[in-house]
N, C-alpha and C positions, 0 to 999 in steps of 0.2 A: 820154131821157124827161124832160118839163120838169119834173116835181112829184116826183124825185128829191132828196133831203133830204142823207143822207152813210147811209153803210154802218150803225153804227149798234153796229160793236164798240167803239167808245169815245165817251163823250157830255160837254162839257162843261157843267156846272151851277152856280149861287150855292150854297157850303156853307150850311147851316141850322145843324151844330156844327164845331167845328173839326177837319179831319180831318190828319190825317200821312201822308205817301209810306206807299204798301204798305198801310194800314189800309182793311179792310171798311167801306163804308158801304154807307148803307139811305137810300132817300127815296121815301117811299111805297111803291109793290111795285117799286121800283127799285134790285137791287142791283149793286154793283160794287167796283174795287180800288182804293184812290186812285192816282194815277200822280203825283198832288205833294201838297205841304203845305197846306192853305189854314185859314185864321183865318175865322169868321163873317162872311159878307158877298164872300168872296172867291171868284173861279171855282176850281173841282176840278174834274179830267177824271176820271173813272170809267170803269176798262177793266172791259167785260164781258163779254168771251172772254177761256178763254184755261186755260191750268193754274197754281196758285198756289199756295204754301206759305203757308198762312195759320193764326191762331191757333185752338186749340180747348180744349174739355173738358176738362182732364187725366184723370179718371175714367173714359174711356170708349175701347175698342178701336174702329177702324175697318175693313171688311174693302173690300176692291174693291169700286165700284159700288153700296156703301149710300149712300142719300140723303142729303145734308147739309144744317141748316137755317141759317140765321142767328138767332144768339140777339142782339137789339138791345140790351138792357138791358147784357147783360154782355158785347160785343162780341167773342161768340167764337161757333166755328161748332161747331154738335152734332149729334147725332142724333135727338135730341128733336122733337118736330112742333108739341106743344102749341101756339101761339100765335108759333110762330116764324115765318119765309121761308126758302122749301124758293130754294136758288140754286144745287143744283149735286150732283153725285156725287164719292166719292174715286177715285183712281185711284191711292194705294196705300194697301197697310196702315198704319194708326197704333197702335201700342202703347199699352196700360193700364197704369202712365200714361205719358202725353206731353203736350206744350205744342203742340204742329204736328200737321197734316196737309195732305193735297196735295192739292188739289179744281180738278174741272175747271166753272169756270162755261161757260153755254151760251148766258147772254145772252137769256134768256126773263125774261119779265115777268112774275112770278106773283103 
């Protein structure tokens, strides 16, 4: 098909802040994983599939298949809805407390 684009689990973009290998970003309702380093101005690939041990809450338990939001400000992932970006479910338990949890993003724009 001519008006085929690329699959669309990883997307390369101009960083808006500087992101590091493995760190959550946000750009607009776009979220994803960094796959490298990039300084302001630079391309970042955003994988967004996929299962990921990424940073969270420490205050809060996670159980299987609770929703997971992106909290922007404070570049960790909760459960909180308020004003976040819902990007994904757990897909294991995280303990109260803990620094990690393991989320599966699905690559929806929300």
């Amino acid at each position: 098909m001519k008006n085929y684009v690329q699959a669309g689990n990883s997307i390369s973009l101009t960083a808006a802040a500087a992101a590091a290998s493995g760190a959550g970003v946000l750009v607009g309702s776009l979220f994803g994983v960094a796959n490298n380093a990039a300084a302001i101005g630079e391309t970042v690939t955003l994988v967004r599939k996929g299962v990921f041990t990424l940073p969270k809450v420490s205050a809060q338990a996670w159980t299987v298949g609770v929703k997971i939001y992106w909290d922007d400000s404070a570049k960790l992932c909760t459960t909180v809805v308020s004003t976040n970006k819902l990007v994904g479910c757990a897909v294991a338990v995280a303990a109260d407390p803990s620094g990690e949890g393991t989320v599966l993003l699905d690559g929806a724009a929300r």
